[in-house]
ZAPA-805162 format. One record per residue (C-alpha): x, y, z; chain; residue in three letters. Coordinates in steps of 0.001 Angstrom, whole numbers, plus 500000, padded with zeros to 6 digits. Layout:
REM ZAPA-805162
<rec <X; Y; Z>; 'A'; 'ALA'>
...
This chain:
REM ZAPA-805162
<rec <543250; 481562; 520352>; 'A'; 'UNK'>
<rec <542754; 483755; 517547>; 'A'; 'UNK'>
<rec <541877; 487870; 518449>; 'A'; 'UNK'>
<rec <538825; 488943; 516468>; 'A'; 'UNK'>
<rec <538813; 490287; 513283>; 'A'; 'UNK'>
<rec <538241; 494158; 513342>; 'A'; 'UNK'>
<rec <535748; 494069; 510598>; 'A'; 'UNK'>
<rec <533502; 491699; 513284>; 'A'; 'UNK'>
<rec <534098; 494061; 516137>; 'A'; 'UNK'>
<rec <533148; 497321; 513858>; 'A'; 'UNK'>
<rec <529867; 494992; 513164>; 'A'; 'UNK'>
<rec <528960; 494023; 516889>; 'A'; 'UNK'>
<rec <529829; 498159; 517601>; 'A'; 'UNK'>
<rec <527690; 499367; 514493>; 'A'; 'UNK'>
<rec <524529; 497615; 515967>; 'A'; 'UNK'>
<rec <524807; 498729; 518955>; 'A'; 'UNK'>
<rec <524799; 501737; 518272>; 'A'; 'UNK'>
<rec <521800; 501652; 515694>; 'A'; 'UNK'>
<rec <519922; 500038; 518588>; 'A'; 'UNK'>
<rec <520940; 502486; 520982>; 'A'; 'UNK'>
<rec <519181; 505238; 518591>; 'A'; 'UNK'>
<rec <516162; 503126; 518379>; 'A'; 'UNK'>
<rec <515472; 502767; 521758>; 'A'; 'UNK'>
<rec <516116; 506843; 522398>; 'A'; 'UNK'>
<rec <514037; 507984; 519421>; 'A'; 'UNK'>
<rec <510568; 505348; 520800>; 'A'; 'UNK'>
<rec <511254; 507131; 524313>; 'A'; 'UNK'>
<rec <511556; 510314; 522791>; 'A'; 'UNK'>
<rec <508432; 509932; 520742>; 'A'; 'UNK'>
<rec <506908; 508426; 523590>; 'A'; 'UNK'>
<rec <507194; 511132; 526151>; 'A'; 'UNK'>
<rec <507083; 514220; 524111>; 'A'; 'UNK'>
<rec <503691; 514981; 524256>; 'A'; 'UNK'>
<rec <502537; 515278; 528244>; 'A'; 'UNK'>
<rec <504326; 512637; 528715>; 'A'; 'UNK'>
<rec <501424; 509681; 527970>; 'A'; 'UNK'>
<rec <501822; 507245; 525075>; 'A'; 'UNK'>
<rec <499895; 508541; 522354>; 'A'; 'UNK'>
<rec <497592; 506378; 519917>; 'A'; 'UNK'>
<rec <497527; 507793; 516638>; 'A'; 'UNK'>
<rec <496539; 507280; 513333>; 'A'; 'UNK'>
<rec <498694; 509372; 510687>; 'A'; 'UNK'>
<rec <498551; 508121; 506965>; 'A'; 'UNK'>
<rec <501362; 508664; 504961>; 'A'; 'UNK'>
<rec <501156; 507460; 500884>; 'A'; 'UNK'>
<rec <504918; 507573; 499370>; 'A'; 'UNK'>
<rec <508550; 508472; 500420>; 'A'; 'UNK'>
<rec <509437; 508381; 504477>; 'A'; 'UNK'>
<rec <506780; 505873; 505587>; 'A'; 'UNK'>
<rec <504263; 507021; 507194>; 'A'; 'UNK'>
<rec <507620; 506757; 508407>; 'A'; 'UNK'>
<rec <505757; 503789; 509904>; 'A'; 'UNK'>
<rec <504066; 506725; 512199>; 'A'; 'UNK'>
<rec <500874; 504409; 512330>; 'A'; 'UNK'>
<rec <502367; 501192; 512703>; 'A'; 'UNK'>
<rec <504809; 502151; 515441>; 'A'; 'UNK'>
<rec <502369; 504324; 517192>; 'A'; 'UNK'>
<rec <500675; 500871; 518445>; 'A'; 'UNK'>
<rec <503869; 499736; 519549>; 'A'; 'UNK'>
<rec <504381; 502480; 522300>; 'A'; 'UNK'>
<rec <505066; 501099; 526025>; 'A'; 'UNK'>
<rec <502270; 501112; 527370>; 'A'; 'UNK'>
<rec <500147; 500949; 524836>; 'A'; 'UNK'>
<rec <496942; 498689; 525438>; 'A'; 'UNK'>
<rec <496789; 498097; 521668>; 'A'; 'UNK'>
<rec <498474; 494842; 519960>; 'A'; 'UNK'>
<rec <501793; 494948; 519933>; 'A'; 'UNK'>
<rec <501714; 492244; 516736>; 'A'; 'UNK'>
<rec <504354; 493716; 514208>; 'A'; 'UNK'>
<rec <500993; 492691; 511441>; 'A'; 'UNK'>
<rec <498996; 495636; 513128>; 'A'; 'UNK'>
<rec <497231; 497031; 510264>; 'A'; 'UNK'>
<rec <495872; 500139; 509251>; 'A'; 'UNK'>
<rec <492315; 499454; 509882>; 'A'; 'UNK'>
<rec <493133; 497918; 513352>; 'A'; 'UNK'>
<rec <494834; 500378; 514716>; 'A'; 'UNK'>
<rec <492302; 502944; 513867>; 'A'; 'UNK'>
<rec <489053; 503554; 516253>; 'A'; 'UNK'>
<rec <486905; 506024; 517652>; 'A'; 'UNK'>
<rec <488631; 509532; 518401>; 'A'; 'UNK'>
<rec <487456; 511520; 521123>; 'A'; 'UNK'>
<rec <488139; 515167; 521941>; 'A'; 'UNK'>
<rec <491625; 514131; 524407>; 'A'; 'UNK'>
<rec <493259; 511396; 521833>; 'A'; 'UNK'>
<rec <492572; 513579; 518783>; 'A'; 'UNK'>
<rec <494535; 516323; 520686>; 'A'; 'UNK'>
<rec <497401; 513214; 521112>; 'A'; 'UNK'>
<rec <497478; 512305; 517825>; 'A'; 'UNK'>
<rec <498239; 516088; 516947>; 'A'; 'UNK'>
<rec <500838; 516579; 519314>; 'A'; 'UNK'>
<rec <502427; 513183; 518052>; 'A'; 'UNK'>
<rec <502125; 514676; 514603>; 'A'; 'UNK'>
<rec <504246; 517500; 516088>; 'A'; 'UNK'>
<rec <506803; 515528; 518124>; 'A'; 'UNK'>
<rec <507428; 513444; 514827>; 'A'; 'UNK'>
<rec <507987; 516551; 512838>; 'A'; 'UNK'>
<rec <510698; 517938; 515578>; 'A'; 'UNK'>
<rec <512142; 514532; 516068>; 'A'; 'UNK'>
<rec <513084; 514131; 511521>; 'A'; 'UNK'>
<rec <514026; 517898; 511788>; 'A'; 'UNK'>
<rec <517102; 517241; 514347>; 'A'; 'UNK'>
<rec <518367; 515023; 511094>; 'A'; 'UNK'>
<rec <517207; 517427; 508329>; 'A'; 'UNK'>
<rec <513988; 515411; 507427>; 'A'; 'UNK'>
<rec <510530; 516471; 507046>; 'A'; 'UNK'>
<rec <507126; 514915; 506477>; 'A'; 'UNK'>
<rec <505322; 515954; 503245>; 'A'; 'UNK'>
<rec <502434; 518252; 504168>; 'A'; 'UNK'>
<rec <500550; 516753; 501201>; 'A'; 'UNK'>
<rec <500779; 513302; 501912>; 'A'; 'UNK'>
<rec <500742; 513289; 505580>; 'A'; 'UNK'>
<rec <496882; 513342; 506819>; 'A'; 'UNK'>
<rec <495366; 512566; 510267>; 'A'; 'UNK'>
<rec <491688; 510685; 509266>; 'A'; 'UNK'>
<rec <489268; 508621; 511196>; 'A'; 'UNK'>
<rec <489466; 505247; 509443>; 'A'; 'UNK'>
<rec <488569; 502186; 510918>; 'A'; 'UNK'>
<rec <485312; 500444; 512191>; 'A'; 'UNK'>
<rec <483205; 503645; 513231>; 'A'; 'UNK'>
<rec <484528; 506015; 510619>; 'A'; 'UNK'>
<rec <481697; 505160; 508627>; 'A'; 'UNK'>
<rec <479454; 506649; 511435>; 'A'; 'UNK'>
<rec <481578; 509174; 512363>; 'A'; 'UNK'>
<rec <482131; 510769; 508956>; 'A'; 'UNK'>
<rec <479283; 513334; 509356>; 'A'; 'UNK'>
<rec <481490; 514905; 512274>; 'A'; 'UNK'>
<rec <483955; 516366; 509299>; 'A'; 'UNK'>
<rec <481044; 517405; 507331>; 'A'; 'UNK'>
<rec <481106; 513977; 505013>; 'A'; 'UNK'>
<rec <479535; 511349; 503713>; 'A'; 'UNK'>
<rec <481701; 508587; 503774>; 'A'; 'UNK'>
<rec <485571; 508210; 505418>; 'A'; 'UNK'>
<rec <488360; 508971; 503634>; 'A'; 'UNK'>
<rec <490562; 507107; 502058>; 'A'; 'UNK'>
<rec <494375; 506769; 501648>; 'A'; 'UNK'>
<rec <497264; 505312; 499363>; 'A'; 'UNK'>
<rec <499628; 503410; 500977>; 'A'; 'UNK'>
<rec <502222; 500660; 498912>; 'A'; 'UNK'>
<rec <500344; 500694; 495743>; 'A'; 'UNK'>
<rec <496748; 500134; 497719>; 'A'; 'UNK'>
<rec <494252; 502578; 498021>; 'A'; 'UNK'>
<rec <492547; 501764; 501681>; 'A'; 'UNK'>
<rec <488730; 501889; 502168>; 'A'; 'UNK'>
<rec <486758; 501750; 505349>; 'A'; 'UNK'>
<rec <484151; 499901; 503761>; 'A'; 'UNK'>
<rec <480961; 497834; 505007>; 'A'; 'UNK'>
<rec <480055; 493988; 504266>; 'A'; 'UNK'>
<rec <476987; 492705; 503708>; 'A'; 'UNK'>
<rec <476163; 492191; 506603>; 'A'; 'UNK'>
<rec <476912; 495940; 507879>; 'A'; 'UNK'>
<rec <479958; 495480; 509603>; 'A'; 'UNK'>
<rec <483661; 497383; 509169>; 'A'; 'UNK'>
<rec <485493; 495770; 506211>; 'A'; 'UNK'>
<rec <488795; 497119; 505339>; 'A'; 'UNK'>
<rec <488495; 497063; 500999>; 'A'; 'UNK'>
<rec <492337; 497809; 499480>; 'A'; 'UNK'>
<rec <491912; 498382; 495698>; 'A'; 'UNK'>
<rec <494770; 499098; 493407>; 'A'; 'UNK'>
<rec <495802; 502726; 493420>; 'A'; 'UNK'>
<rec <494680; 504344; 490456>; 'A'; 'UNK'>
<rec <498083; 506244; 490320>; 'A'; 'UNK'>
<rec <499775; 503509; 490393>; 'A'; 'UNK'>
<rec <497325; 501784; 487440>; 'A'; 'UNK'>
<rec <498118; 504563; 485223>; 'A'; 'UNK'>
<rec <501999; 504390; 485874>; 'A'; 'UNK'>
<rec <501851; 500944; 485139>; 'A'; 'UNK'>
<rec <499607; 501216; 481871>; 'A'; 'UNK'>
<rec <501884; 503900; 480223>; 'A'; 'UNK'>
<rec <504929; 502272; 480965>; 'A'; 'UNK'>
<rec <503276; 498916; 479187>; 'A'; 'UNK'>
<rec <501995; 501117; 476127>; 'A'; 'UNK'>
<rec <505086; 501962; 475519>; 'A'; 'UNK'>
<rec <506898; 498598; 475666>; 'A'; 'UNK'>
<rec <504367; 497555; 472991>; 'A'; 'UNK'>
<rec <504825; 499460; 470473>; 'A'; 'UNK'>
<rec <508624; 499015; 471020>; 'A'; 'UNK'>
<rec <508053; 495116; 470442>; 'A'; 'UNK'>
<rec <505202; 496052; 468215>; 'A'; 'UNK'>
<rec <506727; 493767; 465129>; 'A'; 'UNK'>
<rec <507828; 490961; 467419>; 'A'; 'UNK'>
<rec <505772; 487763; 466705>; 'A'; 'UNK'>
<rec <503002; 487841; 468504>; 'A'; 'UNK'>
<rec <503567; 484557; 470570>; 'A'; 'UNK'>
<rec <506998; 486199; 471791>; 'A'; 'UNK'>
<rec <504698; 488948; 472969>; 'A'; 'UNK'>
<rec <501993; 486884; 474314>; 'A'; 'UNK'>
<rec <504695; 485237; 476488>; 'A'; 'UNK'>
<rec <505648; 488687; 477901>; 'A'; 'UNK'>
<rec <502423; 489791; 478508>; 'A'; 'UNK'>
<rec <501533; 487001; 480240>; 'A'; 'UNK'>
<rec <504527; 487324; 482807>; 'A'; 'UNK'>
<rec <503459; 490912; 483220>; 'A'; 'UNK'>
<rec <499610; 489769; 484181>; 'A'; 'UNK'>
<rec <500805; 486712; 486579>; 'A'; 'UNK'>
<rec <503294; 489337; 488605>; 'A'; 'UNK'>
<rec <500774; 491878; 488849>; 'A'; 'UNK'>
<rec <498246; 489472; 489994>; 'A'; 'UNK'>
<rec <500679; 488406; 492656>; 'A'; 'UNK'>
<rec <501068; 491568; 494202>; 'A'; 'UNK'>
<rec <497608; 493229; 494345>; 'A'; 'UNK'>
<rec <495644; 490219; 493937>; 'A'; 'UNK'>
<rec <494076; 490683; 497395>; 'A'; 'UNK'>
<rec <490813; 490164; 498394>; 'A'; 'UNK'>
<rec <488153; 492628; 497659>; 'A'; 'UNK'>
<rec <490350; 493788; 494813>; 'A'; 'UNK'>
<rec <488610; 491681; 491779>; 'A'; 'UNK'>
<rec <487560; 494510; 490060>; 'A'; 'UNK'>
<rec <490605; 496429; 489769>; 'A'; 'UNK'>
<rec <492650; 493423; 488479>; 'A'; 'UNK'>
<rec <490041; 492761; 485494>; 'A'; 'UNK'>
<rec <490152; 496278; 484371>; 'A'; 'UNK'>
<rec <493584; 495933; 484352>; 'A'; 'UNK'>
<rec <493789; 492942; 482293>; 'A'; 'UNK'>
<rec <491330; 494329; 479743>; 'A'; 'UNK'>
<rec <493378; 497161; 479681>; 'A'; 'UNK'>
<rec <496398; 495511; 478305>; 'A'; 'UNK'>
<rec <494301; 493091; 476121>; 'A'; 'UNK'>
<rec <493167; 496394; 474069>; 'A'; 'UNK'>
<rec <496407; 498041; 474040>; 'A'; 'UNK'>
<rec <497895; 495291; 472303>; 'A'; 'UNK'>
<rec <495715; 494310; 470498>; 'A'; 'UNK'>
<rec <495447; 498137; 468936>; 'A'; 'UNK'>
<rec <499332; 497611; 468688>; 'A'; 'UNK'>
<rec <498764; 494687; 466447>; 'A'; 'UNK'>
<rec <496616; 496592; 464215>; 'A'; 'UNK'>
<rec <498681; 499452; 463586>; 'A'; 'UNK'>
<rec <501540; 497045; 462365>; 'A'; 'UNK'>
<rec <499522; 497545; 459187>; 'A'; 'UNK'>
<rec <497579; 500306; 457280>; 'A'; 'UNK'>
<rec <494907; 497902; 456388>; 'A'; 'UNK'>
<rec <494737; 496018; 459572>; 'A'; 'UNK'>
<rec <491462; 496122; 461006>; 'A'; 'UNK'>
<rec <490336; 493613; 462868>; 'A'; 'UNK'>
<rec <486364; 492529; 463004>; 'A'; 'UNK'>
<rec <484579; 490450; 466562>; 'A'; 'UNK'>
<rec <485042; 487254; 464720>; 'A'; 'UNK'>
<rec <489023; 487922; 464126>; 'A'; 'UNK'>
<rec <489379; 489114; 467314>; 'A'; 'UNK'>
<rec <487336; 486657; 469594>; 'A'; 'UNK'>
<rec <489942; 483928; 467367>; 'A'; 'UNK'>
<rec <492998; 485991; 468294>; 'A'; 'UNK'>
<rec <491648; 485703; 472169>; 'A'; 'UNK'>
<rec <490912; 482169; 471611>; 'A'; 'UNK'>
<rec <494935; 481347; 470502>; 'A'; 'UNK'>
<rec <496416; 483760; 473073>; 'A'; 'UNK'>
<rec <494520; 484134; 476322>; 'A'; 'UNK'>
<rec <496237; 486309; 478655>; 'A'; 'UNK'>
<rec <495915; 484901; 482454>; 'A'; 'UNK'>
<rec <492789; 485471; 484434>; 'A'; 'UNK'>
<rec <492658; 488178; 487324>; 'A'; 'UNK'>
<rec <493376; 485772; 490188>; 'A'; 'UNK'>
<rec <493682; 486324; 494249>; 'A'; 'UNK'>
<rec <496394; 484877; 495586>; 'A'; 'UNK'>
<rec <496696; 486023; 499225>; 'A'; 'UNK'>
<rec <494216; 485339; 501821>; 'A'; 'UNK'>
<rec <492240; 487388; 504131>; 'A'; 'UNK'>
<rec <494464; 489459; 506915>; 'A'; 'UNK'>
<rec <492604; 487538; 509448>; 'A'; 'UNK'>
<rec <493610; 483913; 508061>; 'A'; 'UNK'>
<rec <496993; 485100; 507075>; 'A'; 'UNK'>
<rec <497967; 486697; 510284>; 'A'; 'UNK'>
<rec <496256; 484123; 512459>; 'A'; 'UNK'>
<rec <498164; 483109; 515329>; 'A'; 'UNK'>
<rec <498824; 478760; 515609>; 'A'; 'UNK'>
């Protein structure tokens, strides 16, 4: 019988360890504040999470929340009385001490405590405004927003940061291939419309995708212009050049949370 390699046994001991820490830092967090599990809801846009501070805040023992690892933003937000809002601050607080003991911090600009979820709407005139904030979270900007038929509909919209970002990164990249031919760059463009309908192409986020995509159409086609001094195109040219190259239409391509998260 052969002994086991060391590189397996530094494995098994490595995990251990790493769930050892786990389980010490959800106690820690867990107790710190009066010792009660705390239900929070701390947005966090870039860098250390939230540090998942919203998501693992409904994972807390004892927590009467769902424990699904899909929670979302939106449900695990609610109505905030005098008692939790006090919680979520002192969870705040115990998060901050906890990431200092490793020399980490959260950002003071991009962590926020906001009511968001189905009766932020109504409870927006407690802050002094007239409709909930909003956040940015994974390229998303997150809107407590109503249906038609007046009840809490979380809207996600692409982040306009994130847009822009995108947009200058493209301009340039067209005029570097401005004197390719232009079905080389119609087959580039089109990759760059399909993979950025596959990641925000999410419902209620229609909008943002066609300004996108008329975005790039007028960038390059001002690109294509300025490959010549005399290159101007008129409507009739340019409804032809549409006609020959049409770049993909804005398309959603994941479901609702509620159908893609339903249980069997």
């Amino acid at each position: 019988m052969e002994a086991p390699s060391l590189r397996s046994a530094g494995c098994a001991c490595a995990a251990k360890r790493r769930r050892a820490r786990g389980r010490a830092g959800r106690s820690s967090l867990a107790t710190k504040s009066s010792g009660e599990p705390t239900h929070s809801k701390i947005a966090d846009g870039h860098g250390a999470g939230p540090i998942k501070v919203d998501l693992e805040s409904s994972l807390l023992p004892g927590s009467k929340r769902s424990a699904s690892p899909h929670t979302s933003h939106a449900r695990d937000a609610g109505v905030m009385e005098d008692g939790e809002l006090r919680a979520v601050h002192a969870m705040r607080s115990a998060m901050s001490e906890r990431l200092a003991k490793f020399g980490l911090e959260l950002h003071p600009e991009k962590t926020r405590v906001l009511r968001f979820g189905r009766y932020a709407r109504k409870d927006s005139g407690c802050d002094g405004r007239s409709r909930p904030e909003t956040f940015d979270f994974l390229g998303f900007t997150h809107i407590a927003g109503q249906a038609r038929g007046g009840w809490f509909l979380l809207q996600r919209r692409t982040s306009r940061k994130k847009r822009a970002m995108k947009l200058s990164a493209l301009r340039i990249e067209m005029r570097r291939r401005r004197h390719e031919p232009p079905a080389v760059q119609y087959r580039w463009l089109c990759l760059v419309i399909r993979g950025h309908n596959n990641y925000y192409g999410v419902p209620t986020n229609s909008r943002a995708l066609c300004t996108f995509r008329n975005r790039v159409r007028y960038a390059w086609h001002r690109q294509l212009q300025r490959r010549s001094q005399r290159a101007r195109w008129t409507v009739d040219k340019t409804k032809r050049f549409d006609a020959c190259f049409p770049l993909p239409p804005p398309r959603i391509v994941h479901p609702w949370p509620g159908t893609r998260f339903a249980g069997p």
